[in-house]
TORPAVO-901751 format. One record per atom (N, C-alpha, C, CB): x negated, y negated, z negated; residue in one letter. Coordinates in steps of 0.05 Angstrom, whole numbers, padded with zeros to 5 digits, always signed. Glycine has a CB too. Layout:
N
XYZA...
***
This chain:
238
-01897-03697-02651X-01916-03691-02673X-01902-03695-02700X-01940-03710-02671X-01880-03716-02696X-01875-03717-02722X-01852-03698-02740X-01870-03741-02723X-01829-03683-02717X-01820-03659-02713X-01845-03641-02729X-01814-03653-02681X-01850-03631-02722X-01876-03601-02731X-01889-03606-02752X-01904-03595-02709X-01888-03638-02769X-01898-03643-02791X-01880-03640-02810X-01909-03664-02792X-01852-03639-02808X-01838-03636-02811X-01825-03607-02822X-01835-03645-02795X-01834-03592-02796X-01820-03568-02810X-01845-03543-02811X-01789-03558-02790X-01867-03558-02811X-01886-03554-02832X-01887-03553-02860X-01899-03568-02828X-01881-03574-02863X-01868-03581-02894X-01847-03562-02900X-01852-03612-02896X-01828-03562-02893X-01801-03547-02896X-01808-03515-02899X-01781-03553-02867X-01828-03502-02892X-01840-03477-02887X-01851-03472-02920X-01865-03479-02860X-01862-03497-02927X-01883-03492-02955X-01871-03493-02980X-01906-03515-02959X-01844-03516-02972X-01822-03520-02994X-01809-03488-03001X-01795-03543-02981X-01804-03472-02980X-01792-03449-02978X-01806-03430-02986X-01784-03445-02958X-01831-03429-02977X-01843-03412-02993X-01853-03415-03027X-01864-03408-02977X-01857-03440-03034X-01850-03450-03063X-01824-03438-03077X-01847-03479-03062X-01819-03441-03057X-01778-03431-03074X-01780-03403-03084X-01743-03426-03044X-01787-03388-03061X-01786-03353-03056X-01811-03347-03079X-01797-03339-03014X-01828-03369-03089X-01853-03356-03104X-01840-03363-03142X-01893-03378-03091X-01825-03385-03148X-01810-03389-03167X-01798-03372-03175X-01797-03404-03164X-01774-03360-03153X-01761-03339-03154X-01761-03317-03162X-01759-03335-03143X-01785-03310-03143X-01801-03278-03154X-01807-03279-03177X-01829-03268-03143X-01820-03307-03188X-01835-03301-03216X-01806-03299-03239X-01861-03332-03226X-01788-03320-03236X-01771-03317-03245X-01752-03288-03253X-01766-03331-03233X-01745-03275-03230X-01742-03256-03231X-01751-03233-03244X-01742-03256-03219X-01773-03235-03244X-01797-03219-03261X-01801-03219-03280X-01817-03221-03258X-01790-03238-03298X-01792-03247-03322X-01769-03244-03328X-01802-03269-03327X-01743-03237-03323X-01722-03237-03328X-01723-03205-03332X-01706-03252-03309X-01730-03189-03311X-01730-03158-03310X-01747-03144-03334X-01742-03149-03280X-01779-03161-03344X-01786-03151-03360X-01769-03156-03395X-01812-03158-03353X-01752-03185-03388X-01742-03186-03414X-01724-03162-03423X-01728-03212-03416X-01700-03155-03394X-01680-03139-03401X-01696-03115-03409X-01659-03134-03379X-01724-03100-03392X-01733-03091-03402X-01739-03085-03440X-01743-03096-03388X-01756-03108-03439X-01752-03109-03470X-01736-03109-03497X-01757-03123-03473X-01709-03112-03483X-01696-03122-03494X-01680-03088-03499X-01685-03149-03479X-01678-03073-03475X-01664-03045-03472X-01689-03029-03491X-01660-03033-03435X-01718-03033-03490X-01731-03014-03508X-01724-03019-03535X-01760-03014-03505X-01713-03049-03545X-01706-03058-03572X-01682-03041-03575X-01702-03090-03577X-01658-03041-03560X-01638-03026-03559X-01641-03007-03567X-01629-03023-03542X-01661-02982-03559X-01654-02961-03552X-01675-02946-03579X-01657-02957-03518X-01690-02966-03585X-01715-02950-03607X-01689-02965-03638X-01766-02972-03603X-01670-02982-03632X-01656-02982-03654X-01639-02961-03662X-01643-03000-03653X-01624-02948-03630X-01602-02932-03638X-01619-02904-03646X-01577-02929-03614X-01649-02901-03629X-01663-02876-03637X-01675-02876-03674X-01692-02873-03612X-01674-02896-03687X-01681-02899-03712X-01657-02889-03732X-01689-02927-03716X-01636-02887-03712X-01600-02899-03737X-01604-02872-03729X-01560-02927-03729X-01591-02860-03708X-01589-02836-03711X-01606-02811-03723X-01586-02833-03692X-01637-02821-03717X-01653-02803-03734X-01647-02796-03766X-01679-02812-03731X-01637-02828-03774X-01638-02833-03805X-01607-02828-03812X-01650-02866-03814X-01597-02816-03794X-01561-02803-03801X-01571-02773-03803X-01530-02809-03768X-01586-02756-03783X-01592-02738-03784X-01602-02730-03811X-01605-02736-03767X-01624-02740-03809X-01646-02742-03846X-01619-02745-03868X-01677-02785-03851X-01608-02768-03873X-01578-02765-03886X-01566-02749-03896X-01562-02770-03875X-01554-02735-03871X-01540-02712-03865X-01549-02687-03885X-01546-02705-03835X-01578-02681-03886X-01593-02666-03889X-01586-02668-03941X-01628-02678-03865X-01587-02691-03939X-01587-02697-03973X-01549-02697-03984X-01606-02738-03979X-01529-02694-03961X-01515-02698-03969X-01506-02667-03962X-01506-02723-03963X-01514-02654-03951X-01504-02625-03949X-01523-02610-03973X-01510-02610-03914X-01542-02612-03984X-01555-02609-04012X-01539-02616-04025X-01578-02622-04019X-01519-02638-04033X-01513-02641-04047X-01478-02627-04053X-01522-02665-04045X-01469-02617-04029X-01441-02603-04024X-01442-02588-04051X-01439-02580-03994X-01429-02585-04062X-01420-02563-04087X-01413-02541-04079X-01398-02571-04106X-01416-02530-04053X-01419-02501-04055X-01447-02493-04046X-01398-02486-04038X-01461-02517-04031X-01479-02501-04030X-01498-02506-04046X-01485-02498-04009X-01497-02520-04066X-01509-02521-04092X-01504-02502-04107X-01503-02540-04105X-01489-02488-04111X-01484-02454-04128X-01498-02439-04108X-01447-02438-04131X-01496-02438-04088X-01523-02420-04063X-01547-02426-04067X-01523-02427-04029X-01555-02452-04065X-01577-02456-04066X-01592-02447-04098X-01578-02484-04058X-01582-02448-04116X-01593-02439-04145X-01590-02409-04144X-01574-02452-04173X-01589-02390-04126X-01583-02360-04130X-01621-02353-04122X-01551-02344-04102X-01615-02335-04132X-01657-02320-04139X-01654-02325-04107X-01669-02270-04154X-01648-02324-04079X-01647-02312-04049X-01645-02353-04041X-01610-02281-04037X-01630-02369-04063X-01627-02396-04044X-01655-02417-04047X-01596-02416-04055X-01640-02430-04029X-01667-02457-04030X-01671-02459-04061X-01656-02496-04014X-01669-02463-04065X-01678-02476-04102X-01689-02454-04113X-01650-02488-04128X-01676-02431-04114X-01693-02406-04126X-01712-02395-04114X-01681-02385-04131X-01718-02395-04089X-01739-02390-04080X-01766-02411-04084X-01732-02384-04055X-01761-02433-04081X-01780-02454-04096X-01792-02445-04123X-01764-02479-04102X-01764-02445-04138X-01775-02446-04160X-01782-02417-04181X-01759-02464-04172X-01783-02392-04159X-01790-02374-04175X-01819-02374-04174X-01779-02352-04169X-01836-02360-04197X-01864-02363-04203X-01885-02359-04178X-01870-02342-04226X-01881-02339-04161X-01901-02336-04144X-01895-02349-04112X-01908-02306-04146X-01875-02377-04116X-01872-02383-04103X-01868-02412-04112X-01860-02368-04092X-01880-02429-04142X-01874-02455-04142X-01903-02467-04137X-01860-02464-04168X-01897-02491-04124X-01918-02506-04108X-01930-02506-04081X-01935-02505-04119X-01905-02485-04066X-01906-02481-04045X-01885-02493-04021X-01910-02460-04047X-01891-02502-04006X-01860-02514-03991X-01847-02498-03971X-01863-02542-03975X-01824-02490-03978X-01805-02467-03967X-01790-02487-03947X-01783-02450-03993X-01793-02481-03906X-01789-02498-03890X-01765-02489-03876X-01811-02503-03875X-01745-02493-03865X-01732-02486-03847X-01725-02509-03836X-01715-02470-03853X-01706-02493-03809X-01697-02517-03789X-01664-02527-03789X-01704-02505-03757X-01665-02548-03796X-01636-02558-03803X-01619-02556-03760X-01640-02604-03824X-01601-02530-03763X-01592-02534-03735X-01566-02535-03742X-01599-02512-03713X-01545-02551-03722X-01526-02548-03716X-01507-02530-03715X-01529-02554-03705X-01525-02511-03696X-01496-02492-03690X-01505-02469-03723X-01498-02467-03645X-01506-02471-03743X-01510-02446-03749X-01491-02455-03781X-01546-02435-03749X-01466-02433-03783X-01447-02449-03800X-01467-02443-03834X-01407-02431-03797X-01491-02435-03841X-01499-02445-03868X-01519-02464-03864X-01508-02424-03887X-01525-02478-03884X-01551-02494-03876X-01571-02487-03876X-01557-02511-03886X-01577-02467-03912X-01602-02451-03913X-01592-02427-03909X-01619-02452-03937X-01612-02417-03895X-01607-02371-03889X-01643-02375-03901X-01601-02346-03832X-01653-02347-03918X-01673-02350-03928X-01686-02337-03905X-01676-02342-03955X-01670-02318-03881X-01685-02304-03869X-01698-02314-03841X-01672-02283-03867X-01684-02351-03836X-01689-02364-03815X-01708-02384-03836X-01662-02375-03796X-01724-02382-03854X-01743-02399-03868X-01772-02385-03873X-01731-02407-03893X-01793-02401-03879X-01825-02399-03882X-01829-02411-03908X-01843-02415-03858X-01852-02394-03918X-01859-02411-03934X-01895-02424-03938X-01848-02396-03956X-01905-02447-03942X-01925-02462-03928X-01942-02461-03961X-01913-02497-03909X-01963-02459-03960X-01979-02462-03987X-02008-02475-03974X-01983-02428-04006X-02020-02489-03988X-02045-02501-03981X-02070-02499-04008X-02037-02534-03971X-02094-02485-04001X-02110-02492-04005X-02135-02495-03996X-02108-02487-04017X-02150-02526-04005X-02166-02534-03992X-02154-02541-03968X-02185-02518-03992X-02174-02542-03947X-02160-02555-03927X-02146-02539-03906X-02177-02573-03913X-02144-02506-03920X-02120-02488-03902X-02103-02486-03908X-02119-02467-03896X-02078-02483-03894X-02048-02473-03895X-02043-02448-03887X-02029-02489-03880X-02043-02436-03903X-02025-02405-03897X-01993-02401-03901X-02036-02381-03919X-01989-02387-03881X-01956-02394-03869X-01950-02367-03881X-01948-02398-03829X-01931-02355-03894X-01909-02336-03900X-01886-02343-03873X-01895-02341-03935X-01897-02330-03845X-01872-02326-03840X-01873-02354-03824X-01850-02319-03866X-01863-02350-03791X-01864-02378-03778X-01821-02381-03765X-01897-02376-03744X-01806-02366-03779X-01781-02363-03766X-01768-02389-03790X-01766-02324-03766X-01786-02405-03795X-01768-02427-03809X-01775-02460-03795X-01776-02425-03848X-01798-02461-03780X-01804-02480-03758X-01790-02482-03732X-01829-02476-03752X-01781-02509-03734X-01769-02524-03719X-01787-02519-03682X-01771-02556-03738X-01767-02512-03661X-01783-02515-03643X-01777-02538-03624X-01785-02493-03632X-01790-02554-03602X-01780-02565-03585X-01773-02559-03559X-01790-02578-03585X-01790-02534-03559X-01778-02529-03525X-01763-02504-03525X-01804-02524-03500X-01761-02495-03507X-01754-02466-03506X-01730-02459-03498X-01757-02454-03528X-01713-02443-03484X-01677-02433-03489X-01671-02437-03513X-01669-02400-03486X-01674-02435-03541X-01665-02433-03569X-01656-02468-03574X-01692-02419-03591X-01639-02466-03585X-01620-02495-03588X-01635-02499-03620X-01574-02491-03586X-01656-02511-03626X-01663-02512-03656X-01659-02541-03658X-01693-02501-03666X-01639-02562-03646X-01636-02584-03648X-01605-02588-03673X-01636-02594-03616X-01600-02606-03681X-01581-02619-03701X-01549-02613-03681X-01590-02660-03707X-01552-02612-03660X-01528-02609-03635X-01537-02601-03612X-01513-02633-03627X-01514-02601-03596X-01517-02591-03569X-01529-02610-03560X-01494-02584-03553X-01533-02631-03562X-01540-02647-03547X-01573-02651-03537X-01530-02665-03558X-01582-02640-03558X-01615-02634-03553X-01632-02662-03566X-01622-02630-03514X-01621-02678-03581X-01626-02707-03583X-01650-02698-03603X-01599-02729-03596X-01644-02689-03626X-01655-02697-03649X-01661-02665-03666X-01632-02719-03666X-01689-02665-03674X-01693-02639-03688X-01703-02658-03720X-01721-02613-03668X-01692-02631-03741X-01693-02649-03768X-01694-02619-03788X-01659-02676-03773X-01728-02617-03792X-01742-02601-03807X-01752-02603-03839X-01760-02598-03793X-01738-02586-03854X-01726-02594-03880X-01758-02569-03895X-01679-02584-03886X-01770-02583-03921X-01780-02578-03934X-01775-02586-03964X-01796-02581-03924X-01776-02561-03977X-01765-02558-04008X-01790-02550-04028X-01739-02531-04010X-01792-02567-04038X-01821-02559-04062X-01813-02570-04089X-01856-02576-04054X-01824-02561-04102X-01823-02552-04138X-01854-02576-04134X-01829-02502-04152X-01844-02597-04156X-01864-02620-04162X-01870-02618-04191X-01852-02650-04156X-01897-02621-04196X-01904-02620-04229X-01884-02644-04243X-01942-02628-04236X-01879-02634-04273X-01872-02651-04289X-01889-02678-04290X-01871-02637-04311X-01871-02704-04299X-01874-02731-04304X-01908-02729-04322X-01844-02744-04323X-01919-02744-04300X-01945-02752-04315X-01964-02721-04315X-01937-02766-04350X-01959-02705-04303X-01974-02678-04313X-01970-02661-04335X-01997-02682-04317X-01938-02672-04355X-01930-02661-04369X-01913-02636-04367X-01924-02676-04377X-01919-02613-04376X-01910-02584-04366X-01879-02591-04376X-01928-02553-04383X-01870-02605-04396X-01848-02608-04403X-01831-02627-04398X-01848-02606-04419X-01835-02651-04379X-01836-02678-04373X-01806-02672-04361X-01864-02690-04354X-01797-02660-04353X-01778-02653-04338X-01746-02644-04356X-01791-02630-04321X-01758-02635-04388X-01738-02629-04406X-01722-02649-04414X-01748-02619-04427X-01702-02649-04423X-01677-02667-04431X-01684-02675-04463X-01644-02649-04428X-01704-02704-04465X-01703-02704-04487X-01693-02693-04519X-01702-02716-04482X-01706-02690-04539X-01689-02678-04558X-01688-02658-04556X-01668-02683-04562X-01678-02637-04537X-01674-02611-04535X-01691-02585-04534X-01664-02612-04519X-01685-02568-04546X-01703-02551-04546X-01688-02520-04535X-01717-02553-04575X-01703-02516-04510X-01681-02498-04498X-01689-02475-04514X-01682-02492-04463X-01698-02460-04528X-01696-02442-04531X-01676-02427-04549X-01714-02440-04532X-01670-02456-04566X-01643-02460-04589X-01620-02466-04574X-01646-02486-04613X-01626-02482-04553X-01586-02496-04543X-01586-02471-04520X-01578-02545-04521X-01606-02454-04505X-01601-02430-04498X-01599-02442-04468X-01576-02413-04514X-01614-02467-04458X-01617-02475-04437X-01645-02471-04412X-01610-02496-04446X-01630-02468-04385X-01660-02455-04375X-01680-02484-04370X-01655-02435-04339X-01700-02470-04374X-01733-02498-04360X-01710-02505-04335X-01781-02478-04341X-01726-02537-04335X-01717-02555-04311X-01750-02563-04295X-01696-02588-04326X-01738-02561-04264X-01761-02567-04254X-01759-02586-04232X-01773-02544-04248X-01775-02602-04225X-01765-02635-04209X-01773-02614-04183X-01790-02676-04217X-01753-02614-04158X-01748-02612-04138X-01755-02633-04117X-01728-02605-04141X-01770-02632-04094X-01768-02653-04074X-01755-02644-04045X-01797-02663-04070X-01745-02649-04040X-01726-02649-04006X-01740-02661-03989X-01695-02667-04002X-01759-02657-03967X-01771-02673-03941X-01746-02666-03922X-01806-02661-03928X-01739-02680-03907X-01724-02694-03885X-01736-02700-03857X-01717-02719-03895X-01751-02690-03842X-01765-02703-03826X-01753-02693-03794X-01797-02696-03833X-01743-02718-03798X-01716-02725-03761X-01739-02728-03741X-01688-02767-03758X-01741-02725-03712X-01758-02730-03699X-01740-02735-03673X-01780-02711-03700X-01746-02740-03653X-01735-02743-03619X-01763-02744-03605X-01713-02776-03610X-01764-02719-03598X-01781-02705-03576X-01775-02722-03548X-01771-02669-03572X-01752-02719-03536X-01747-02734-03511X-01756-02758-03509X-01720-02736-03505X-01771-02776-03522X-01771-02808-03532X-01794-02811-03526X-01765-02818-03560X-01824-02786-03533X-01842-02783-03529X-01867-02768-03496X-01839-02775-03552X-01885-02773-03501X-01903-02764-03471X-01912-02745-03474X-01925-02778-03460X-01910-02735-03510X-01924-02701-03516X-01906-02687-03507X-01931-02690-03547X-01928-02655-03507X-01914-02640-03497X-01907-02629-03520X-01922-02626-03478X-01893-02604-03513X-01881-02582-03534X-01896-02572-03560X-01876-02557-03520X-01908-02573-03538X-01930-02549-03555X-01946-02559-03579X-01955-02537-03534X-01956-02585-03573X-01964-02603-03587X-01951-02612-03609X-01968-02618-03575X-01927-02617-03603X-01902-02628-03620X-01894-02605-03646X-01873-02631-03595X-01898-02581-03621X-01889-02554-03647X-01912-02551-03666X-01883-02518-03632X-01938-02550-03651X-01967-02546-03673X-01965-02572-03693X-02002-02546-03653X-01946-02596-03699X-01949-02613-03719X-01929-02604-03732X-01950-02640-03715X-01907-02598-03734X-01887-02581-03751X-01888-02559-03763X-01869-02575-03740X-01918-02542-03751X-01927-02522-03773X-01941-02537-03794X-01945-02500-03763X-01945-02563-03790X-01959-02572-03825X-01941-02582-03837X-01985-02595-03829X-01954-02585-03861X-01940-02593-03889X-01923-02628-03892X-01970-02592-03913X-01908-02622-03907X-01892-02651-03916X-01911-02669-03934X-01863-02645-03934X-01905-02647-03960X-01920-02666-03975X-01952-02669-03988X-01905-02666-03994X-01971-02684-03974X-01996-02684-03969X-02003-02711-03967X-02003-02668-03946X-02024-02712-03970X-02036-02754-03962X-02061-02735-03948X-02052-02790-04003X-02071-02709-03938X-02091-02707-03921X-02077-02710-03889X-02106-02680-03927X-02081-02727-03870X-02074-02727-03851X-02081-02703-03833X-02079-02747-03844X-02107-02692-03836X-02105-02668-03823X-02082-02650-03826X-02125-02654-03830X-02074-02644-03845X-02055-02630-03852X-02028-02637-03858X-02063-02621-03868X-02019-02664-03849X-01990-02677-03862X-01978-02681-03826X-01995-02716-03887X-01952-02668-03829X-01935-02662-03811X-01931-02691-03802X-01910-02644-03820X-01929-02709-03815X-01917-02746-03804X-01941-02754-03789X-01910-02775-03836X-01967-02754-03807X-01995-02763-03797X-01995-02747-03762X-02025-02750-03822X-01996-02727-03763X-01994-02711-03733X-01968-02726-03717X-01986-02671-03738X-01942-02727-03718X-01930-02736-03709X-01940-02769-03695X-01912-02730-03725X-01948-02775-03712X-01955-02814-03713X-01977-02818-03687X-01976-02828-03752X-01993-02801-03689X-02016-02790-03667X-02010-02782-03642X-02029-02767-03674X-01989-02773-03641X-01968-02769-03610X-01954-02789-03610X-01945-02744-03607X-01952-02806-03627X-01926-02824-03620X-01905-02810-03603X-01934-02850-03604X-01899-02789-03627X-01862-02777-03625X-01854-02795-03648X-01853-02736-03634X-01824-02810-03641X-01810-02833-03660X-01803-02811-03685X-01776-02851-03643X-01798-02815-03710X-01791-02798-03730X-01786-02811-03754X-01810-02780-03733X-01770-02808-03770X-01767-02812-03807X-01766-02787-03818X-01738-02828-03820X-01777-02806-03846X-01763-02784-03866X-01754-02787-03886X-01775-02768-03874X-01738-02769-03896X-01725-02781-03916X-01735-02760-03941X-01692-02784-03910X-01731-02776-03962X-01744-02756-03993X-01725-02756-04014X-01773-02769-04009X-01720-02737-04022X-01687-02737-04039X-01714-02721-04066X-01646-02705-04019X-01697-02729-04082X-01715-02709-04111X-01698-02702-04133X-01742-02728-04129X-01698-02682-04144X-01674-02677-04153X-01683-02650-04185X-01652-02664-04119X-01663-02656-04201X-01679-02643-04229X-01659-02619-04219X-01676-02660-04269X-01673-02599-04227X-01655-02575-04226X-01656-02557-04240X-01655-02564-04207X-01636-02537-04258X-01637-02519-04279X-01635-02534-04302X-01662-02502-04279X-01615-02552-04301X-01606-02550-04340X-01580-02538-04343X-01602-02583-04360X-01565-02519-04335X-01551-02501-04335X-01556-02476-04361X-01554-02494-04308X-01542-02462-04375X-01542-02444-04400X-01558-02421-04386X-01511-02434-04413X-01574-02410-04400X-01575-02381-04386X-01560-02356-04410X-01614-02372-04378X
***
C-alpha cells in the first residue's frame, strides 16, 4: 500500500511539472510573438517613412524642379488658374525613370461633400499585374498629392516677398504649394484591394473623414504615413 501511495504521488508531481511548462511555454511564445509584431510594425513604419522621404527629396532634385515649374509639370499644373485648389495625384512608382509624367496623373477637386476626378490614370493601385509599388518588391505603394494653398492668414498676397512689388522688380506671384506623401503597405493589412484602392481615390488634404484618404485608410487598418513638405514657389523674373 505504501508503494502505490507513492507513485501516486509521483504521477501528480509530474503532471504539475508538464502543466508549469505548458503555461510557461505559452507565455514565452506569446512574448516572442509580441515582441516580432514590435519588430516588424517598426521596420514597416521606417521604411514607409523612407518611401514618403524619398518622395520630398526627389521634389527637391534641381532638375526636376525646372520640370516641375514648366505650364505641363507638377507645379504648373497646380498652379495654373483653372486648376488652383485642386489636388493633382499621381503614383510615385519605381520602375518609371521620371517621377511626374502629367499623362500618368488626375486631378481631384471637391465640392461640398463630392469629389470629381479629372481622370483616374494618376491613382495608386493595389492589386492587379501593374507594378504601381515604390519597387519590385511589392512592399510599399506611396501616392503623392500637389495643391496650391491660400496665402498666410487668407491674405491674397501673404505669400509675396515683403517690400516688393512685382510688378516693378518684374517678378512672377508666388504661391504656397503643399506635397502629401502618403506611404501605405497593403500586405500588413486584412483589406482587400478593392477597398484599399476606393480610399486612394479620396483626397489628402481634408479634416472631412468621409472624404480624407488617411481617415479611410485608419478604418481598414492598412499601416500608413504621411509626410507634408510645403514649399513657396514662383519668385523667379518673368
Amino acid at each position: 500500500m505504501m508503494i502505490t501511495k507513492q507513485q501516486g504521488s509521483t504521477l501528480i508531481v509530474v503532471l504539475i511539472l508538464l502543466l508549469a511548462i505548458t503555461i510557461i511555454g505559452t507565455l514565452a511564445i506569446r512574448q516572442s510573438m509580441v515582441s516580432l509584431n514590435i519588430a516588424t510594425n517598426s521596420q514597416a513604419q521606417q521604411l514607409m517613412l523612407q518611401n514618403s522621404d524619398a518622395v520630398a527629396f526627389t521634389v527637391e532634385d534641381i532638375q526636376n524642379l525646372t520640370r516641375s515649374n514648366l505650364k505641363n509639370g507638377m507645379f504648373g499644373k497646380v498652379r495654373s488658374v483653372e486648376n488652383k485648389g485642386k489636388e493633382l495625384v499621381f503614383c510615385y512608382r519605381g520602375n518609371r525613370s521620371q517621377f511626374f509624367n502629367a499623362g500618368a496623373s488626375s486631378l481631384v477637386s471637391v465640392e461640398g461633400n463630392t469629389i470629381t476626378r479629372a481622370g483616374v490614370a494618376g491613382f495608386c493601385h493595389s492589386g492587379g499585374n501593374t507594378n504601381f509599388y515604390t519597387s519590385s518588391r511589392r512592399a510599399v505603394l506611396t501616392q503623392v498629392s500637389v495643391k496650391v494653398i491660400p496665402g498666410a492668414g487668407g491674405n491674397a498676397f501673404g505669400d509675396v516677398p515683403r517690400g516688393t512689388d512685382t510688378l516693378i522688380t518684374g517678378m512672377e506671384d508666388t504661391d504656397r504649394v503643399k506635397v502629401f506623401a502618403v506611404s501605405l503597405m497593403p500586405a500588413l493589412s486584412m483589406a482587400s484591394t478593392d477597398d484599399i484602392d476606393a480610399c486612394l481615390q479620396l483626397v489628402s488634404d481634408t479634416t472631412d473623414d468621409d472624404l480624407s484618404l488617411t481617415a479611410c485608410l485608419s478604418q481598414l487598418n492598412v499601416p500608413y504615413t504621411m509626410h507634408i513638405t510645403e514649399y513657396t514657389v514662383g519668385q523667379g523674373f518673368v
